[in-house]
LUMVEXLUM-276787 format. One record per residue (C-alpha): x, y, z; residue in three letters. Coordinates in nm, 3 decimals. Each point is the difference from the previous one (the first is absolute). Example, Ala and Ser with C-alpha at 12.3 -4.5 7.8 and 13.67 -1.06 7.14 Angstrom:
<pts>
{{1.230; -0.450; 0.780}; 'ala'}
{{0.137; 0.344; -0.066}; 'ser'}
</pts>
This chain:
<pts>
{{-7.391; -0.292; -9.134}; 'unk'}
{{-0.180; -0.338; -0.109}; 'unk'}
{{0.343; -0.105; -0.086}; 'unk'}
{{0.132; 0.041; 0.313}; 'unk'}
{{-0.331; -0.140; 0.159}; 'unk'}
{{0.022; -0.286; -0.164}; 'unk'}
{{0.378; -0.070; 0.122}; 'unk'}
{{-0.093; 0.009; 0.336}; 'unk'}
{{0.011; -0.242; 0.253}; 'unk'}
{{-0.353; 0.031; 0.127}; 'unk'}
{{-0.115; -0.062; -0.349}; 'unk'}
{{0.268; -0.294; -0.053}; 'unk'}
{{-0.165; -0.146; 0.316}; 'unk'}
{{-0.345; 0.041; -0.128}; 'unk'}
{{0.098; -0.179; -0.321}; 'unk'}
{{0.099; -0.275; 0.192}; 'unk'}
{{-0.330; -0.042; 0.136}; 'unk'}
{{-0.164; 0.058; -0.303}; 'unk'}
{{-0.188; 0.297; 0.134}; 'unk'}
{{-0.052; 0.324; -0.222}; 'unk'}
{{0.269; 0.263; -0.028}; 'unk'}
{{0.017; 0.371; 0.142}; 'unk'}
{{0.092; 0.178; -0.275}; 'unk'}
{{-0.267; 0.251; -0.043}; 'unk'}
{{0.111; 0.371; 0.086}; 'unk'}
{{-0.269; 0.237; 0.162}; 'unk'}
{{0.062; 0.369; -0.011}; 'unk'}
{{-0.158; 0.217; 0.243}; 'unk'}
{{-0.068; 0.352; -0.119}; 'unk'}
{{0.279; -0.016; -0.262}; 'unk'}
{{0.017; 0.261; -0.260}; 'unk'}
{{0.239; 0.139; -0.310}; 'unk'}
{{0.234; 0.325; 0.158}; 'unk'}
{{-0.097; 0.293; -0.153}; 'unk'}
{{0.109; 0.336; 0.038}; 'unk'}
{{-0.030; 0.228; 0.255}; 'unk'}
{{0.181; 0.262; 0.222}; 'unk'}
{{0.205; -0.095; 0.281}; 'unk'}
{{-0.137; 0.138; 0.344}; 'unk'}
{{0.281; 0.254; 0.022}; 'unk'}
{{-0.153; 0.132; -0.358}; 'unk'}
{{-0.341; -0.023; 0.104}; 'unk'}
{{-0.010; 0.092; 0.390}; 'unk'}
{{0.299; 0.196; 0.011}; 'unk'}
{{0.140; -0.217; 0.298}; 'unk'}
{{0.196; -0.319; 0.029}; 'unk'}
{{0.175; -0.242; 0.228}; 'unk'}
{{-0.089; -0.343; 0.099}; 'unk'}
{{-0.295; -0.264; 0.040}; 'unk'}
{{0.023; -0.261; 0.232}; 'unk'}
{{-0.166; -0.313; 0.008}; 'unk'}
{{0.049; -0.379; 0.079}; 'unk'}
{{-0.167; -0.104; -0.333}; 'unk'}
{{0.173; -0.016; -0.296}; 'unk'}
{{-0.288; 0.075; -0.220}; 'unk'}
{{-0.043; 0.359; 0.208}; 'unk'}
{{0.391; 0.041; -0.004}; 'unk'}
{{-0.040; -0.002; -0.420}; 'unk'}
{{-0.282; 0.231; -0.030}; 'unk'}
{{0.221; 0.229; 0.195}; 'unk'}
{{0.303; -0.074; -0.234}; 'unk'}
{{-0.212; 0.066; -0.262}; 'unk'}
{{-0.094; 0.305; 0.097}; 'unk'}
{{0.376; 0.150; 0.066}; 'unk'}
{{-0.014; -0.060; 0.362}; 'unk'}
{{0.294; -0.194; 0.201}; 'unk'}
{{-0.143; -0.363; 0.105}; 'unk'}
{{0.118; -0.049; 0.397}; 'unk'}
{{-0.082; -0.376; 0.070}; 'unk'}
{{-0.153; -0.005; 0.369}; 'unk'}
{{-0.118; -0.331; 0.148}; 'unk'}
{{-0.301; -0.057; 0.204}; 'unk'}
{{0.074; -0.247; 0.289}; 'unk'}
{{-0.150; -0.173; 0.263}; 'unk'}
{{-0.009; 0.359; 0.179}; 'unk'}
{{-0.221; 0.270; -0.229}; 'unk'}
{{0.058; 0.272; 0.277}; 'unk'}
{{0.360; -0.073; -0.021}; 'unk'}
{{-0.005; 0.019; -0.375}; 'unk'}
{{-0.184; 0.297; -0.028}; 'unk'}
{{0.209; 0.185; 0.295}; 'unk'}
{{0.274; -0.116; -0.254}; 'unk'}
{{-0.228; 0.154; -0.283}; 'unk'}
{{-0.022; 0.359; 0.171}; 'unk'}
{{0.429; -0.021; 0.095}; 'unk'}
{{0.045; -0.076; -0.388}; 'unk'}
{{-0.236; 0.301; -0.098}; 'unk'}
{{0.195; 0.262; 0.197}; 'unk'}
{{0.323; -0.168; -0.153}; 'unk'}
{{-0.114; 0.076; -0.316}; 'unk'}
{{-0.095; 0.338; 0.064}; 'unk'}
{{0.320; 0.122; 0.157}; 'unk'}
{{0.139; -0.161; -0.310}; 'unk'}
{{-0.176; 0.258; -0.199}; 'unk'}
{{-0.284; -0.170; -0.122}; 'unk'}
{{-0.291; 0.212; -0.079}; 'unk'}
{{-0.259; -0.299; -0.006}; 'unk'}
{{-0.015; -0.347; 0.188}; 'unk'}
{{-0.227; -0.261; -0.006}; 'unk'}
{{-0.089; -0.260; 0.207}; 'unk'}
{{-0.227; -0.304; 0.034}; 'unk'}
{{-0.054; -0.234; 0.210}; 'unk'}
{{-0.258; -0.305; -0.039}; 'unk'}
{{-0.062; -0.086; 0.371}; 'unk'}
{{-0.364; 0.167; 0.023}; 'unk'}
{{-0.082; -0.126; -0.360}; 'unk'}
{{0.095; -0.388; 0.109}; 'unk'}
{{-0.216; 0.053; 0.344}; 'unk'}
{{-0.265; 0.115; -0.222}; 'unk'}
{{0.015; -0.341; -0.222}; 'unk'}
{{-0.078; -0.240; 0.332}; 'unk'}
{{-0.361; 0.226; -0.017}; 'unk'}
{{0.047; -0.019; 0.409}; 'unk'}
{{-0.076; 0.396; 0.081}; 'unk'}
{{0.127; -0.066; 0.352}; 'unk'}
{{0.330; -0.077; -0.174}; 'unk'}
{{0.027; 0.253; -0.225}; 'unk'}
{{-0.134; 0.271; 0.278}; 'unk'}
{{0.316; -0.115; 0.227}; 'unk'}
{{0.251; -0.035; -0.308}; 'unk'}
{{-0.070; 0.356; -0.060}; 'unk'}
{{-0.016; 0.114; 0.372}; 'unk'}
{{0.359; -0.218; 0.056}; 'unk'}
{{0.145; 0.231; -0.294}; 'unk'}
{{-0.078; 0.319; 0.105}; 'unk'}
{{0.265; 0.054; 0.284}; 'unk'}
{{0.251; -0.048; -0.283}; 'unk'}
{{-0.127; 0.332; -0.184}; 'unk'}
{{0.098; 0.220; 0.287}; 'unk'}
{{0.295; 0.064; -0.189}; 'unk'}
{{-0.100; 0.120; -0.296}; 'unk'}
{{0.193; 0.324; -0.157}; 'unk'}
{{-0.252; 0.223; 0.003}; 'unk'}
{{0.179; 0.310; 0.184}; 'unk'}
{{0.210; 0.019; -0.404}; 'unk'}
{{-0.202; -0.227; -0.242}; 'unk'}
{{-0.355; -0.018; -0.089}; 'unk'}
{{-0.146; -0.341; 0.054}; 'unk'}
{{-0.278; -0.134; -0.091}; 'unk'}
{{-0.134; -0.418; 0.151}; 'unk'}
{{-0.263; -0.145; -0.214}; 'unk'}
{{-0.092; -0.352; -0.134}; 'unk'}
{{0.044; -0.099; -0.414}; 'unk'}
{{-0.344; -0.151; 0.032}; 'unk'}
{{-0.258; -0.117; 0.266}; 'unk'}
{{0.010; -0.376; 0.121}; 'unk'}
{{-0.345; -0.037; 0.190}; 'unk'}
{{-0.040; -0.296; 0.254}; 'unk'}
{{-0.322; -0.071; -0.166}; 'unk'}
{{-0.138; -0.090; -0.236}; 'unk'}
{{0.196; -0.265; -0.185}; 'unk'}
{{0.215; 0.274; -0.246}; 'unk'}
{{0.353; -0.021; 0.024}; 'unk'}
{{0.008; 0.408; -0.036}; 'unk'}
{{-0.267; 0.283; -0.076}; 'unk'}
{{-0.052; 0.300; -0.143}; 'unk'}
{{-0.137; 0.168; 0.322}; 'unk'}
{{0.226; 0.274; 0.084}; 'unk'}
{{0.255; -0.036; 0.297}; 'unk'}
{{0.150; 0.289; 0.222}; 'unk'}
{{0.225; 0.224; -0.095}; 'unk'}
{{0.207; 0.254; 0.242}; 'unk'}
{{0.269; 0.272; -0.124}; 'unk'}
{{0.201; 0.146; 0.248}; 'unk'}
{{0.327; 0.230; 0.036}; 'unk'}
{{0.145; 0.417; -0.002}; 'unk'}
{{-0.296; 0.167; -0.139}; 'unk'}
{{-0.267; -0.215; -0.044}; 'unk'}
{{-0.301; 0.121; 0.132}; 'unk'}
{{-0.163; -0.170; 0.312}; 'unk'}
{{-0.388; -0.095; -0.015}; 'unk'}
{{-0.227; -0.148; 0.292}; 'unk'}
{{0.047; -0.359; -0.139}; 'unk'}
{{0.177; -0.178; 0.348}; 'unk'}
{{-0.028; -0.399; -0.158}; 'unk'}
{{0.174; -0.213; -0.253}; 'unk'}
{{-0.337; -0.103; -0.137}; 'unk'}
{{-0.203; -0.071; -0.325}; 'unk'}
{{-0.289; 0.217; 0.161}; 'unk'}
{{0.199; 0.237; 0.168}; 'unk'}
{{0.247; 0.067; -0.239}; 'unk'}
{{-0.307; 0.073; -0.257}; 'unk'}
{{-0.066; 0.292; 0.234}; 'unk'}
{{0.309; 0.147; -0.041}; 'unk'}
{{0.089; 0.322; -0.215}; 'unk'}
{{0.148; -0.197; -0.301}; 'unk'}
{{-0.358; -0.199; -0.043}; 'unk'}
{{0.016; -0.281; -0.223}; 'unk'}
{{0.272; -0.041; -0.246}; 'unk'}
{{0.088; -0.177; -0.316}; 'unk'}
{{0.325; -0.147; -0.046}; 'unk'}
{{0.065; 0.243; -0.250}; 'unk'}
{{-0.016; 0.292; 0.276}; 'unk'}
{{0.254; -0.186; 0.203}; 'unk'}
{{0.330; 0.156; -0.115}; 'unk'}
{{-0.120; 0.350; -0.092}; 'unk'}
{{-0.171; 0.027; 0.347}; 'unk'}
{{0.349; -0.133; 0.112}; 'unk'}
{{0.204; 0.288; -0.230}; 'unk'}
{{-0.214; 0.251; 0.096}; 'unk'}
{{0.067; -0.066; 0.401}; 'unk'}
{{0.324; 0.026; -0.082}; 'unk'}
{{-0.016; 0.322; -0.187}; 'unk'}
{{0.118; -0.180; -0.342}; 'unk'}
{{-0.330; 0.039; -0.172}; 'unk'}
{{-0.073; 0.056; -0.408}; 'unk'}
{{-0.269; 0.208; -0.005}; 'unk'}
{{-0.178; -0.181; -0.220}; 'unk'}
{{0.263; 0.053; -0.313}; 'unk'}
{{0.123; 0.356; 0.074}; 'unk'}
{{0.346; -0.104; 0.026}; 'unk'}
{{0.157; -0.184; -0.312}; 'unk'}
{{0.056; -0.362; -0.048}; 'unk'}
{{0.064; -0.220; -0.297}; 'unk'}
{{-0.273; -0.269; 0.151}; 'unk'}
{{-0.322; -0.033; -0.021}; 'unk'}
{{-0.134; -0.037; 0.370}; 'unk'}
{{0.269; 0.100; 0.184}; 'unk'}
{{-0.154; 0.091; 0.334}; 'unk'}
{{0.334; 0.138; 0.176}; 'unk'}
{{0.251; 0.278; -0.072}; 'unk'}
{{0.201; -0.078; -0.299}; 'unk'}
{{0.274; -0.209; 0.048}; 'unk'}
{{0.078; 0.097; -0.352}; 'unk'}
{{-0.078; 0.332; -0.148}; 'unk'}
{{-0.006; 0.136; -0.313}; 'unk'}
{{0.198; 0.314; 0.030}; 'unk'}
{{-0.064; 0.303; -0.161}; 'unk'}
{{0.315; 0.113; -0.239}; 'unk'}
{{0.026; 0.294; -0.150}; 'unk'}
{{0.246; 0.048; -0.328}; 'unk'}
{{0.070; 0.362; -0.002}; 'unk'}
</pts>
């Protein structure tokens, strides 16, 4: 890479003017691949994840899941109208698991203007009205909170979190809302809890290792069992 750096024009350029070059590479949360199950191994599910970034797009390649590129435009309620379409695609495809993300709320957070971020997220809700939840169980929920104040790019405060679809039992909570959602019968969760709260709506739990699997913390049924053989 500082090869290639150094062969390129903007560099040649700054040569020329005798200013310093850019050849220093900065890695942002980089790591060595280790390994691990795929989701279909661990979760029992799989299908697609679909993202504009390329960095989300790997984590879900990574993790045995189809990357679907999906650009964010000038339009977010477009895109994520676009988003839901693409979702039911998938599913009638036979996908058993799709995710989605969109940045639009996260970037409204980053101008730390609440009035924006309020009507970014008010603007986006008309295109959830399609949502598959008469065959799927979904769930909406933010990776992380981004706070218009104070100066913190994200937090650790928890955001809202709302799982809907055939089955899922109904609880007074009426608002798409850090303190409302609180309320709610699932109470607070870890990110941990996220899939098996997810299997078990969708009657695909473990049982907390009664069923067999060859990996540690598989939180789904088996994708893989180890079957029992007899010899005689």
């Amino acid at each position: 890479m500082i090869e290639r750096l150094a062969r390129h024009e903007i560099n040649a350029a700054r040569r020329e003017r005798g200013a310093p070059e850019l050849n220093v590479i900065t890695l942002k949360w980089w790591g060595r691949l280790r390994a691990h199950p795929r989701f279909l191994e661990r979760h029992g599910v799989t299908g697609a994840f679909v993202a504009e970034s390329a960095f989300l797009r790997g984590l879900g390649g990574a993790l045995g899941l189809e990357p679907v590129e999906a650009a964010e435009t000038d339009d977010p309620v477009g895109d994520l109208r676009k988003r839901v379409a693409l979702a039911q695609e998938r599913l009638d495809a036979g996908d058993t698991f799709v995710f989605v993300h969109q940045k639009t709320t996260d970037a409204a957070g980053h101008t730390k203007d609440p009035t924006v971020k309020r009507d970014t997220i008010a603007a986006l809700d008309e295109a959830l009205a399609r949502l598959p939840t008469d065959r799927a169980i979904v769930c909406v929920t933010g990776d992380h909170a981004t706070p218009a104040s104070p100066e913190v790019i994200h937090s650790g405060d928890p955001v809202p979190f709302a799982i809907a679809g055939p089955g899922v039992r109904a609880d007074p909570v009426r608002r798409f809302g850090e303190l409302d959602c609180s309320a709610g019968i699932l109470g607070q969760l870890r990110g941990p809890d996220v899939m098996p709260v997810l299997l078990n709506a969708a009657d695909r739990p473990l049982f907390l290792g009664s069923r067999p699997t060859p990996y540690d913390g598989a939180d789904g049924y088996p994708a893989l069992l180890e079957p029992l053989r007899s010899d005689a």
